[in-house]
C-alpha positions in Angstrom: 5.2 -46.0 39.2 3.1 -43.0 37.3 3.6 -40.2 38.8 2.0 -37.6 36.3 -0.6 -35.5 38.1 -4.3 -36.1 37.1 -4.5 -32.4 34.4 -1.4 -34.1 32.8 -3.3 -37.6 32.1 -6.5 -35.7 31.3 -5.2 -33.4 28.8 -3.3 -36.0 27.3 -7.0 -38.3 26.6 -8.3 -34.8 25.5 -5.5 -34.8 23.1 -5.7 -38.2 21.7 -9.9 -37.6 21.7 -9.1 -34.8 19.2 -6.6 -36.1 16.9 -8.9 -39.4 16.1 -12.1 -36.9 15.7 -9.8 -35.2 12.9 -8.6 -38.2 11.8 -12.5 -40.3 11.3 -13.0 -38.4 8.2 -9.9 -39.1 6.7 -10.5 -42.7 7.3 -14.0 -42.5 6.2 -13.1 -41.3 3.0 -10.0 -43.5 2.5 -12.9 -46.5 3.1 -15.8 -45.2 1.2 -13.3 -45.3 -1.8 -12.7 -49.0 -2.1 -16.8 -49.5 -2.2 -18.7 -49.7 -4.9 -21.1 -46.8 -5.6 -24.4 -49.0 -4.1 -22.7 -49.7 -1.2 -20.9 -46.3 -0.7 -24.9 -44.6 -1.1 -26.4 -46.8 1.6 -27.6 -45.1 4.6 -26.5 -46.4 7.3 -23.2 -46.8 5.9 -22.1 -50.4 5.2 -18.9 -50.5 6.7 -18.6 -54.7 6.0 -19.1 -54.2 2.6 -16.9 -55.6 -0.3 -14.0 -54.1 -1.7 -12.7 -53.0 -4.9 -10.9 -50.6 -7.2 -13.9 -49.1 -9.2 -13.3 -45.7 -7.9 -9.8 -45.4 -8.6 -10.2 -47.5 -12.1 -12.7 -44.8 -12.8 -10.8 -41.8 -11.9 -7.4 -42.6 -13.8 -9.7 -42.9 -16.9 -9.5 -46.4 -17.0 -13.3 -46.8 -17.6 -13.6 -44.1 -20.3 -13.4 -41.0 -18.5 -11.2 -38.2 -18.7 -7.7 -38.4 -17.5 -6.3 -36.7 -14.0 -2.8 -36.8 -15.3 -2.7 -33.1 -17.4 -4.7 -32.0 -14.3 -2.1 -33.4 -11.8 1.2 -32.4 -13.9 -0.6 -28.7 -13.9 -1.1 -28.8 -10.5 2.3 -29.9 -9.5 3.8 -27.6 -12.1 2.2 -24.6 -10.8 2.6 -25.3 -7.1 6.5 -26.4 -7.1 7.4 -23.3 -9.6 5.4 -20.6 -7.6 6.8 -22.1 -4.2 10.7 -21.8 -5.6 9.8 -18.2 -6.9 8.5 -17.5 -3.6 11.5 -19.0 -1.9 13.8 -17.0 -4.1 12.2 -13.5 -3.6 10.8 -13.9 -0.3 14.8 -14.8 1.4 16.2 -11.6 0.6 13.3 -9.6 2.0 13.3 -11.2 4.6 17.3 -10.8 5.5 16.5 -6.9 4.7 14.1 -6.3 7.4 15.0 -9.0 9.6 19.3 -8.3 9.7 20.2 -5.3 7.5 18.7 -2.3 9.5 15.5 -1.2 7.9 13.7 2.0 9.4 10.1 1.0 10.1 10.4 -3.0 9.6 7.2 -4.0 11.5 5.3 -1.2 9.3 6.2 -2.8 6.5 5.7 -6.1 7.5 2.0 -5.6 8.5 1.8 -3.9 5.3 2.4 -7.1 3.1 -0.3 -9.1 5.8 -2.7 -6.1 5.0 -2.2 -7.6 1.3 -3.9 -11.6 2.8 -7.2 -9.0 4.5 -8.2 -8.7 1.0 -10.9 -11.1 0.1 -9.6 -13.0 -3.1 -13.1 -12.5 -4.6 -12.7 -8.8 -5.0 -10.0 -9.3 -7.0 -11.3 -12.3 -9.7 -12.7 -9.6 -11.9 -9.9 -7.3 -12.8 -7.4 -10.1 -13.1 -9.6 -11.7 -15.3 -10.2 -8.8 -17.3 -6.2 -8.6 -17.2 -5.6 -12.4 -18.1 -8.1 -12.1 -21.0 -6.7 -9.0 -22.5 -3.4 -10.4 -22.0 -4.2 -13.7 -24.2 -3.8 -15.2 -20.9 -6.5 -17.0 -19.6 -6.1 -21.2 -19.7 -2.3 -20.7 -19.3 -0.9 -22.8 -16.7 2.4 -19.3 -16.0 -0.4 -17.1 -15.4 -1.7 -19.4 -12.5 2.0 -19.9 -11.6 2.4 -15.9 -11.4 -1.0 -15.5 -8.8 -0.1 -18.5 -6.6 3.7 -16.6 -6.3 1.9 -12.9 -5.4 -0.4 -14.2 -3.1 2.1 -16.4 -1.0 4.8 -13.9 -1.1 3.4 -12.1 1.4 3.2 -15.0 4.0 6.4 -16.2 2.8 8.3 -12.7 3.8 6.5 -12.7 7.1 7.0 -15.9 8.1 11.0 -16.1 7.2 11.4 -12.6 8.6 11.0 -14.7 12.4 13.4 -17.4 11.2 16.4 -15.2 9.7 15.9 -12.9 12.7 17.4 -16.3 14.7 20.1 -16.1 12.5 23.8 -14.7 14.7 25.1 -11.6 13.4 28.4 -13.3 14.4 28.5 -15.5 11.9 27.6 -13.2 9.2 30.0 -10.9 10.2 32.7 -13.1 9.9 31.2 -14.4 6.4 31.5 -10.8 5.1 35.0 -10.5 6.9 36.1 -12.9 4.5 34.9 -11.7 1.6 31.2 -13.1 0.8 29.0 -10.9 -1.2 24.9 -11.1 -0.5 24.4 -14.0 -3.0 26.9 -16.3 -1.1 26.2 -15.0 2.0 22.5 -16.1 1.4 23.1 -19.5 -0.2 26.1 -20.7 1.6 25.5 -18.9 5.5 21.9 -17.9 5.8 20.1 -20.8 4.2 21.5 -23.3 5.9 21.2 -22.0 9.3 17.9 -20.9 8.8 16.6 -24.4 6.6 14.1 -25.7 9.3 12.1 -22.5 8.6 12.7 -21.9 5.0 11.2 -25.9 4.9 8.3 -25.0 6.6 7.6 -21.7 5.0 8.3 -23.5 1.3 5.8 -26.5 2.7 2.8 -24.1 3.5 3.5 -22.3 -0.1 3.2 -25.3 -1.6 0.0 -26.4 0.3 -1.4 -23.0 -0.4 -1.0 -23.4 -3.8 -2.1 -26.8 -4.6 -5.6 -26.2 -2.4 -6.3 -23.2 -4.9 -9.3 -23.5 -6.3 -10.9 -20.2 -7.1 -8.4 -18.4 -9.3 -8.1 -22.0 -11.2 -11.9 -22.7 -11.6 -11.9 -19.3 -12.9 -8.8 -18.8 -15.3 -8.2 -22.6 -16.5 -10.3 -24.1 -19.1 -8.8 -27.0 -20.4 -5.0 -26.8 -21.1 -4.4 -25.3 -17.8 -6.9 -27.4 -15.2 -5.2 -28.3 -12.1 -6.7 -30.8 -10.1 -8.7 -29.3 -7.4 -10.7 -28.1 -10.6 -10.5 -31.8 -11.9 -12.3 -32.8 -8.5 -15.3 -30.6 -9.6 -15.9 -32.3 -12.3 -17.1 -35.2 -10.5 -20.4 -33.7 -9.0 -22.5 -33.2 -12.0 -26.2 -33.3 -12.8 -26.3 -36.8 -12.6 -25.9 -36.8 -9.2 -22.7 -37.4 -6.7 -20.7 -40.1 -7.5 -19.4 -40.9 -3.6 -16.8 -43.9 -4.2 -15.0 -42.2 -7.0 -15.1 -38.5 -5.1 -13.2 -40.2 -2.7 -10.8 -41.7 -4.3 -10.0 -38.8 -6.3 -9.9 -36.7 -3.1 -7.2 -39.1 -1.8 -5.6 -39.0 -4.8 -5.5 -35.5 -4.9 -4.7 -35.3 -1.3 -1.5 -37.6 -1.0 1.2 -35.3 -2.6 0.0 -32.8 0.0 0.2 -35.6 2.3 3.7 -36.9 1.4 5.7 -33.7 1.8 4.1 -32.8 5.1 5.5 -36.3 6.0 8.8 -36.4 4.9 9.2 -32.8 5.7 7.5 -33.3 9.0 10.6 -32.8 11.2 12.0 -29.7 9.3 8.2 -28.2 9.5 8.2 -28.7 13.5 10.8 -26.8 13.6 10.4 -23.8 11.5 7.5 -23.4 12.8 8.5 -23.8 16.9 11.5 -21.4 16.0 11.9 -18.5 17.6 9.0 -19.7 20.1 10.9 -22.0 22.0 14.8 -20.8 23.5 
């Protein structure tokens, strides 16, 4: 016998209404690749239409075209470094305003999210200027370097919540028997506090492999990542639609992969702290 009240059943369809709206376009895309280009350009869409690989044979080079590997080892270079720098500088800040007693924590916490109100457009110009009196422009560190400033600041805020779950009790008996900040950070705070440092390491990397500005505008050739790659595809020719959708999945399913295996771990760092 159901004995859920009507708003229960209701906001449940709701639910289920909204999560396949969000998930037709996905599944449009992931369709539209396996057509060929006639069949992908037809309007009305031909959703009975015949199958094949040409997008992804096309994308990979296969047919002639440039390669997406440089692009992807770029883009996985820069996203897993800057999220590991992040992760490294971002847990003791957080342990300093969230357990160590730091006059004025919350000033200085809205302080580094005043630092995301800037929009990123105001400052393309002087790091450019910077990167290209540096020698540094088309170098793969320097986009490593931006991705690790600009998710710092998220980073600290968002692990500042998880640590402050953290007992003082057992850190007090870690420093009772002797552990020093680097071991009491690696071997008592980490652990405790993984779920969040899981979830605040997944956005990082999300954040980062999304960028497209600072890489359109820094990376020439040596240093292309591969949401710059993805540009490439729309030229004056016209808008190849199979093969920008296979190279959007492409692109997509590394992003895809560790929200999935990290799925449980992001669930909860992001519910901690919200739910006792």
């Amino acid at each position: 016998m159901n004995l859920r009240p009507p708003r229960v059943k209701g906001l449940g369809l709701v639910a289920w209404l909204a999560g396949i709206l969000f998930f037709l376009p996905i599944a449009w895309m992931v369709l539209t690749s396996f057509h060929s280009e006639e069949n992908a350009a037809t309007n009305p869409p031909s959703f009975a239409a015949s199958l094949t690989l040409d997008g992804y044979r096309d994308f990979f080079g296969t047919a002639g075209g440039a390669s997406p590997w440089p692009a992807l080892v770029n883009s996985t270079v820069a996203s897993l470094a800057s999220t590991l720098f992040v992760l490294v500088l971002a847990l003791p800040a957080a342990y300093a305003l969230s357990i160590r007693p730091v006059k004025k924590w919350t000033d200085v916490l809205f302080f580094f999210l005043s630092t995301k109100m800037l929009p990123v457009v105001a400052g393309l110009l002087p790091i450019y200027l910077f990167a290209k009196n540096a020698g540094m422009l088309d170098n793969i560190w320097l986009l490593v370097i931006l991705y690790t400033s600009m998710n710092l600041p998220i980073a600290v805020w968002m692990m500042q919540s998880f640590l402050a779950e953290v007992p003082i009790a057992v850190i007090e008996a870690a420093r009772i028997d002797g552990a020093r900040l680097p071991t009491l950070l690696a071997r008592v705070v980490a652990p405790i506090a993984m779920p969040g440092i899981a979830a605040t390491a997944l956005i990082c990397f999300i954040f980062s492999w999304n960028e497209l500005l600072f890489a359109r505008v820094l990376s020439g050739v040596v240093a292309q990542t591969a949401p710059v790659f993805l540009t490439g595809f729309i030229t004056s020719q016209g808008l190849f639609l199979a093969k920008v959708c296979a190279a959007s999945l492409v692109v997509s399913l590394p992003v895809l992969a560790a929200g999935f295996a990290a799925q449980d771990k992001l669930v909860q760092g992001l519910s901690l702290g919200a739910v006792k």
